[in-house]
C-alpha positions in Angstrom: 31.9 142.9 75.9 29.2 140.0 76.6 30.6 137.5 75.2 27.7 135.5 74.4 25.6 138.0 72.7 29.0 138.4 70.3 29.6 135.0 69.9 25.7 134.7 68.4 26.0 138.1 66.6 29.5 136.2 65.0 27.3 133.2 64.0 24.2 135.2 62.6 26.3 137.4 60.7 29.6 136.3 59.4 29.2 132.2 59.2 25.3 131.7 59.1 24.9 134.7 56.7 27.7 134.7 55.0 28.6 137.1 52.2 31.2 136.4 49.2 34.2 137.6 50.0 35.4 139.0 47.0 34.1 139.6 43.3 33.1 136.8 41.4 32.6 134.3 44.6 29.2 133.2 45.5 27.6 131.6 48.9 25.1 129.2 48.3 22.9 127.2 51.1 22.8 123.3 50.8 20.4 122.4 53.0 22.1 122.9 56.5 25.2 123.9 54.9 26.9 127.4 54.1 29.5 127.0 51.3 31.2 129.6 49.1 32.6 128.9 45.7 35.6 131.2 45.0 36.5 132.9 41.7 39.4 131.5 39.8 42.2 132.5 42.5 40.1 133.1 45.6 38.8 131.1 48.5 36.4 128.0 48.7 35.0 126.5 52.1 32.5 125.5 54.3 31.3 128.3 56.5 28.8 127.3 58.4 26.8 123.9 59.4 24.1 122.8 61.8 24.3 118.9 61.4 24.3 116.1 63.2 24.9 112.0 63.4 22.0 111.2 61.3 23.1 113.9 58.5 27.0 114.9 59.1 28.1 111.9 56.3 26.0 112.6 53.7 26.3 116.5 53.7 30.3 115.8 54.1 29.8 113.6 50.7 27.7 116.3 49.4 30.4 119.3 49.4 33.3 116.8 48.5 31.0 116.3 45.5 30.3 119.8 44.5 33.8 120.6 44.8 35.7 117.8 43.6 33.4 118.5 40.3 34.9 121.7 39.8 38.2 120.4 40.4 38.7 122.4 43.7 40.3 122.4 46.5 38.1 123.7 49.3 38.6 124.1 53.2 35.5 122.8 55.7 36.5 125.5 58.7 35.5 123.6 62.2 34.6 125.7 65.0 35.1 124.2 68.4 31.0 124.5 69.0 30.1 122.7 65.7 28.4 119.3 65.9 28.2 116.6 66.2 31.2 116.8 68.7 33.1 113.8 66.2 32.8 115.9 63.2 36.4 116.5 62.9 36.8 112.7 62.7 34.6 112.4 60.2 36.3 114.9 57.9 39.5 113.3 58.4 37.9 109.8 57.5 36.6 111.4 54.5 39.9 112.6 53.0 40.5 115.8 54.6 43.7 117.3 56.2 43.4 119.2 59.5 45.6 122.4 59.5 46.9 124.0 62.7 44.0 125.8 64.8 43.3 129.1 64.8 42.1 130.9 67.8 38.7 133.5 66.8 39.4 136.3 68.2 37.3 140.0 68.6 37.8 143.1 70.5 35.2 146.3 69.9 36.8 149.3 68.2 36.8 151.2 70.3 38.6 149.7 73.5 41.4 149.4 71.0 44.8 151.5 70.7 44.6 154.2 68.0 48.4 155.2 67.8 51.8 152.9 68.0 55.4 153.8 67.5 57.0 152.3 64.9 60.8 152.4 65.0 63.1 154.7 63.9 63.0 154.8 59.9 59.9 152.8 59.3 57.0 154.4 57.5 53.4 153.1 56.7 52.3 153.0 52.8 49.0 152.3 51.6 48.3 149.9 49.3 46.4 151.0 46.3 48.1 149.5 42.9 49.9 146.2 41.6 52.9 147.9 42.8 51.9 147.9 46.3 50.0 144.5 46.1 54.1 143.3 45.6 55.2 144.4 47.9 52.4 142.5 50.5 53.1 139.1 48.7 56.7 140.0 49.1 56.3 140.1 53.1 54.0 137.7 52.8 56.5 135.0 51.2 59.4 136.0 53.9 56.9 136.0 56.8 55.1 132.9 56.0 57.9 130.9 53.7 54.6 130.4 51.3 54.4 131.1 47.7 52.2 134.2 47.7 51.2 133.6 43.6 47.6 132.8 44.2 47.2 135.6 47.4 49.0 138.2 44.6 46.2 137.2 42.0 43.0 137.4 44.5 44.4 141.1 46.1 44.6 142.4 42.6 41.2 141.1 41.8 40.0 143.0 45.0 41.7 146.0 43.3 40.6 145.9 39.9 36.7 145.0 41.1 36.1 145.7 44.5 38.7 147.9 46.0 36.2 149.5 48.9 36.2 146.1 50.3 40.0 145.9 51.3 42.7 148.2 53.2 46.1 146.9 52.7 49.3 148.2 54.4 53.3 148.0 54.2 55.7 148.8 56.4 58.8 149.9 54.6 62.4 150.4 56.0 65.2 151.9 53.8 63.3 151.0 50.6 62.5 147.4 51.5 58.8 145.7 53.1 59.1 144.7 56.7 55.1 144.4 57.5 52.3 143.8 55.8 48.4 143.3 56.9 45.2 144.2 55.0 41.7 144.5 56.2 38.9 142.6 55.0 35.4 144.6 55.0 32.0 142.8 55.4 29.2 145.1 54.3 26.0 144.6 56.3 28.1 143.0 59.4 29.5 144.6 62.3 32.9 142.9 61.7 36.0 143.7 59.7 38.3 141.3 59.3 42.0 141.4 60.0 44.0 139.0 57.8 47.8 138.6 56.6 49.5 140.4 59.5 53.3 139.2 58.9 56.6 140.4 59.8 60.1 139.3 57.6 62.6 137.5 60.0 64.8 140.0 60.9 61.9 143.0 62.1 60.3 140.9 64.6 60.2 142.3 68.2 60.0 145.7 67.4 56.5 146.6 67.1 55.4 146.4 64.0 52.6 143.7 64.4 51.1 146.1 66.7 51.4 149.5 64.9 49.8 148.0 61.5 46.8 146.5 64.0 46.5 150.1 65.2 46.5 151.5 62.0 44.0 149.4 60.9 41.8 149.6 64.0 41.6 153.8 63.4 40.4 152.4 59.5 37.6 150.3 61.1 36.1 153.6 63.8 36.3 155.7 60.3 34.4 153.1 58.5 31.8 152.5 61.9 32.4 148.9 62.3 32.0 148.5 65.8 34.3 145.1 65.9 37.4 143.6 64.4 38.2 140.3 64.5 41.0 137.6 63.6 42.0 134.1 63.3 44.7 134.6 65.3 47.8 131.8 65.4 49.8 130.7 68.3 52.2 133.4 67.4 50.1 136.4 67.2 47.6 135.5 70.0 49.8 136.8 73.0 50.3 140.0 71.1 46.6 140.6 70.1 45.1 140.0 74.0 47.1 142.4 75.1 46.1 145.0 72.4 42.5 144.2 74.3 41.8 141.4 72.0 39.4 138.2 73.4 38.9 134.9 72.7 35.7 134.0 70.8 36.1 130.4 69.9 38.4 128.4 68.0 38.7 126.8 64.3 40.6 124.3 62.7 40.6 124.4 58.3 39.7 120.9 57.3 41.3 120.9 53.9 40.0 119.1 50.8 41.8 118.4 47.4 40.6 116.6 44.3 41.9 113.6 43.1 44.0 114.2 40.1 41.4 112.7 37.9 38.9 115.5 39.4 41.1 118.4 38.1 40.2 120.0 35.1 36.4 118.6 34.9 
């Protein structure tokens, strides 16, 4: 895989031309800035900039504006490449919280594994209905210790008005989820995404991260995307590089909240 030629394709297609994510969101382009606004439960962020010293400050202003008038919080997502090279700095002076970074990370399709074991008594389901949707935000609480009330509302928005653009999966043991992941497609990109892959406490270890990565990469070669990628943590890195998975670049979310008196306008 040339990296560089990826890297650019990344760019072009997923940050530079982005795409909503989900029904009701909308990308808009503010000068050299690529925003989306979310629908009531879904995501809101910077995608995409091309600043620098003379215009970083005034476009930060700018989205803290837009958002902070719909009473939103939104995330400004830093990629190691973006400039200018203090532009992390100048979030932070501007009332935003860095989050732990995220490592980008891609492998083609096809180099991936198709088939994994799972352990004895452990079956895949589909996810299809509210009932399943439960049963991810029910992993997703154990694995992350987060409350999963705003994820539950945006999957079954996915459901309800755009179910071709999301495969979700559980692992289930003896009745109960152990695993979850879900897929995220991007129509007119050569990138799915991966997103959500979480294990409850006491499964970890046994494979599972890997199976429901291989089950998803035999989704994507159905589907003909040719690459998957993932903002992997710290955790899950190890694991995905040796699936086959590379390094692209990394990205820290700069989070933004309104002040109390912006909530509500």
């Amino acid at each position: 895989m040339d990296h560089a030629e990826v890297l650019a394709l990344f760019d072009r297609q997923v940050r530079r031309g982005a795409r909503p994510d989900g029904p009701g969101a909308r990308v808009e382009r503010d000068g050299a800035v690529v925003r989306q606004v979310g629908a009531e439960h879904g995501w809101n962020g910077v995608v995409w900039s091309d600043l620098d010293e003379g215009t970083a400050d005034a476009a930060i202003a700018a989205q803290v504006r837009c958002f902070s008038a719909l009473g939103r919080e939104f995330e400004w997502k830093l990629y190691a490449r973006d400039r200018p090279g203090d532009l992390g700095a100048r979030l932070r002076a501007a009332g935003f919280t860095p989050e732990p970074e995220e490592t980008v990370m891609v492998a083609r399709v096809r180099d991936l594994p198709a088939d994994a074991s799972l352990p004895e008594g452990v079956r895949l389901l589909p996810v299809a209905d509210p009932a399943g949707v439960d049963l991810v935000v029910d992993v997703h609480e154990q694995a992350f210790g987060a409350d999963g009330d705003r994820l539950r509302r945006r999957l079954l928005d996915r459901l309800a008005h755009s179910p071709g653009t999301v495969r979700m999966v559980v692992a289930v043991a003896d009745g109960l989820p152990v695993c979850a992941a879900r897929m995220e497609l991007e129509p007119g990109t050569d990138f799915a995404g991966l997103w959500g892959g979480g294990t409850v406490p006491a499964w970890r270890g046994r494979g599972l991260y890997r199976a429901l990565v291989a089950h998803r990469a035999r989704a994507a070669a159905e589907l003909g995307y040719p690459y998957l990628r993932v903002d992997a943590s710290d955790r899950s890195r190890p694991i995905l590089e040796r699936l086959g998975f590379v390094p692209l670049d990394t990205t820290t979310p700069y989070v933004h909240r309104p002040r109390r008196e912006d909530r509500g306008r």
